[in-house]
N, C-alpha and C positions, 0 to 999 in steps of 0.2 A: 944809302937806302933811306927813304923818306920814312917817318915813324910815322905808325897808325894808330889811330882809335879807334878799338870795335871791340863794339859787346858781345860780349860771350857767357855762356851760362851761370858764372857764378855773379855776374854783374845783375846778368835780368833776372837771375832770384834774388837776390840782393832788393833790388828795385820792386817788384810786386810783394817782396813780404815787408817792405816798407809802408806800401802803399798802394793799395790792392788797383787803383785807379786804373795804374799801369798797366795790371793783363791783359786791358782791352787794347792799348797801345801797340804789349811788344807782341799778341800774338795777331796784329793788323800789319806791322811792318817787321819784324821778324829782328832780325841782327841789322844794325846800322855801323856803318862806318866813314869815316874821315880821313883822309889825309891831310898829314900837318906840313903845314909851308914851310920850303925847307929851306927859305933866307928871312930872318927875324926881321933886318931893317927892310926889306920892301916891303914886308906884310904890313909895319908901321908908316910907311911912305902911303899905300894901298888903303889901307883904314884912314886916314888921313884924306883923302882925294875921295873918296868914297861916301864922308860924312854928309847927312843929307839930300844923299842922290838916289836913284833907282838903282838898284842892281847893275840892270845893262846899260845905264849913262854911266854907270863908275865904272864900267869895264871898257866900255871906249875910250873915257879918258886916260884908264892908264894904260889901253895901248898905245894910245898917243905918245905920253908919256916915258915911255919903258921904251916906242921907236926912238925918239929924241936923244935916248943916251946909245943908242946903236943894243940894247938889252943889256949893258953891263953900265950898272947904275951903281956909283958911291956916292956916300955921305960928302966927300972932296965936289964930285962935279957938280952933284945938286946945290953946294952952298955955293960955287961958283956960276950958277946959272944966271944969266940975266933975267930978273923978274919979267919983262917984258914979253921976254921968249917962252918963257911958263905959262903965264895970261895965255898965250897964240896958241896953250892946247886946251884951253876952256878952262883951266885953273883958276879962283879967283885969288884974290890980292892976298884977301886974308889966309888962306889956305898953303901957298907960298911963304908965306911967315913961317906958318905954321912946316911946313916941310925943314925949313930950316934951321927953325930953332931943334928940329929933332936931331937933326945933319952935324951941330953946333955940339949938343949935348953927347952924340956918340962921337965922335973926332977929340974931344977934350977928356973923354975917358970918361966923363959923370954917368955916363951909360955903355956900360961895359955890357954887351950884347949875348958874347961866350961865355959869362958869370952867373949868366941868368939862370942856370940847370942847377946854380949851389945855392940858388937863394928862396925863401918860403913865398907864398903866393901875396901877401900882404908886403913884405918888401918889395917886392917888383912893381905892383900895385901905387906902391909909396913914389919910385923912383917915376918911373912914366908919365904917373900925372905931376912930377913935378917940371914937366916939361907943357910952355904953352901950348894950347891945340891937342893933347891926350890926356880925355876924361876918364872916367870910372870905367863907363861901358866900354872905349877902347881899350884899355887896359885889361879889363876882362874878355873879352873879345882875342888879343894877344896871348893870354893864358891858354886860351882853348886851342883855339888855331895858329896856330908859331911853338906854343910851347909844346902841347896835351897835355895839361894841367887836368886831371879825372875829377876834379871836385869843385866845380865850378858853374855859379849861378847868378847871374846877373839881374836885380831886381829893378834896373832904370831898364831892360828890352822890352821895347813893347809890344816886339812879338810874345814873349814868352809871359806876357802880362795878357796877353789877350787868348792864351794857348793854357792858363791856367786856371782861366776863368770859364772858357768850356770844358774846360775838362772836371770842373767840379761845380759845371751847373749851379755860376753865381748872377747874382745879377746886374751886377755891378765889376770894372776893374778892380781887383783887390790892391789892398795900402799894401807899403812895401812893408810895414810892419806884419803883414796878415803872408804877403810872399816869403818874407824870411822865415816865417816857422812854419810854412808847409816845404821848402824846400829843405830845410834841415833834416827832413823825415832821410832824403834819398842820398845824405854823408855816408859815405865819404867818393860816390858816385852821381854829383849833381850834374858835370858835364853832359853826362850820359842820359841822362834826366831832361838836361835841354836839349840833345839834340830830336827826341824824341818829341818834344815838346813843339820845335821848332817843324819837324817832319808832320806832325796833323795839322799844320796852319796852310798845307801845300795845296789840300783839294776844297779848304772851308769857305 
């Protein structure tokens, strides 16, 4: 059974007595919820292919993609793939590296994938990026979606940079020093904080 995130009343009290901003949020969209992907490495295969692209071009490619392994995709047949034949589903060169060096890193054990549920959100964080081709924001990106990591805010999304500047009526993008301590306000439920964040950028 796939694990979910969803807010429930001790969360959006939690959230509005943090930060009153919110009651206009959760009584506009009410209870939101997630499901978390329920294979870690494709979701990093998926973020990965995904970087820089539209929504629906990163979901064509990795249909592509995910046909190419017949839908049962390892770390083995991706570092076995002929870069050529990756290229032929719109991957670029550099990205392909990048798929592999991840491919590299989980098969030699440096990224123990099943380990990830015993370890805090700043080690995981540590291990990922130290793999080339997975930044901060993917990593955090990983926590929310792969893992449901509940306390989590990424201050490089530029969604949730542009979803916090209307929502407290600035007039300018705020510094990541100005997003860290207002997102502080909504610990030890930031995820829950972005996904709402993320939901009023849908009709803006």
């Amino acid at each position: 059974m796939n694990k979910i995130l969803k807010t429930n009343l001790k969360i959006k009290s939690s959230l509005k007595k943090s930060d009153s901003l919110f009651l206009c949020l959760i009584e506009k969209y009410g209870d939101i919820e997630i499901i978390v992907a329920k294979d870690s490495y494709e979701f990093l295969l998926s973020s990965i292919i995904g970087q820089q692209l539209s929504g629906k071009v990163a979901d064509v490619i990795w249909k592509r993609f995910a046909g190419f392994y017949g839908g049962v995709i390892s770390p083995e047949l991706v570092l076995n793939s002929g870069n050529d034949d990756l290229r032929n589903l719109g991957i670029s060169y550099s990205k392909i590296n990048y798929l592999k060096n991840v491919s590299e890193f989980v098969i030699s054990g440096e990224i123990n994938l099943n380990k990830f549920d015993t370890l805090s959100d700043e080690e995981i964080i540590g291990k990922l990026t130290a793999v080339k081709g997975i930044g901060n924001w993917t990593a955090q990106m990983f926590l929310i979606f792969a893992l449901g990591r509940e306390d989590v805010f990424s201050v490089g999304d530029g969604g949730l940079q542009r979803a916090v500047k209307m929502l407290y009526k600035m007039d300018e993008i705020p510094s990541k020093q100005e997003l860290i301590q207002i997102s502080s306000k909504w610990s030890p439920y930031k995820s829950y904080a972005s996904l709402y964040l993320w939901k009023s950028l849908e009709n803006s």
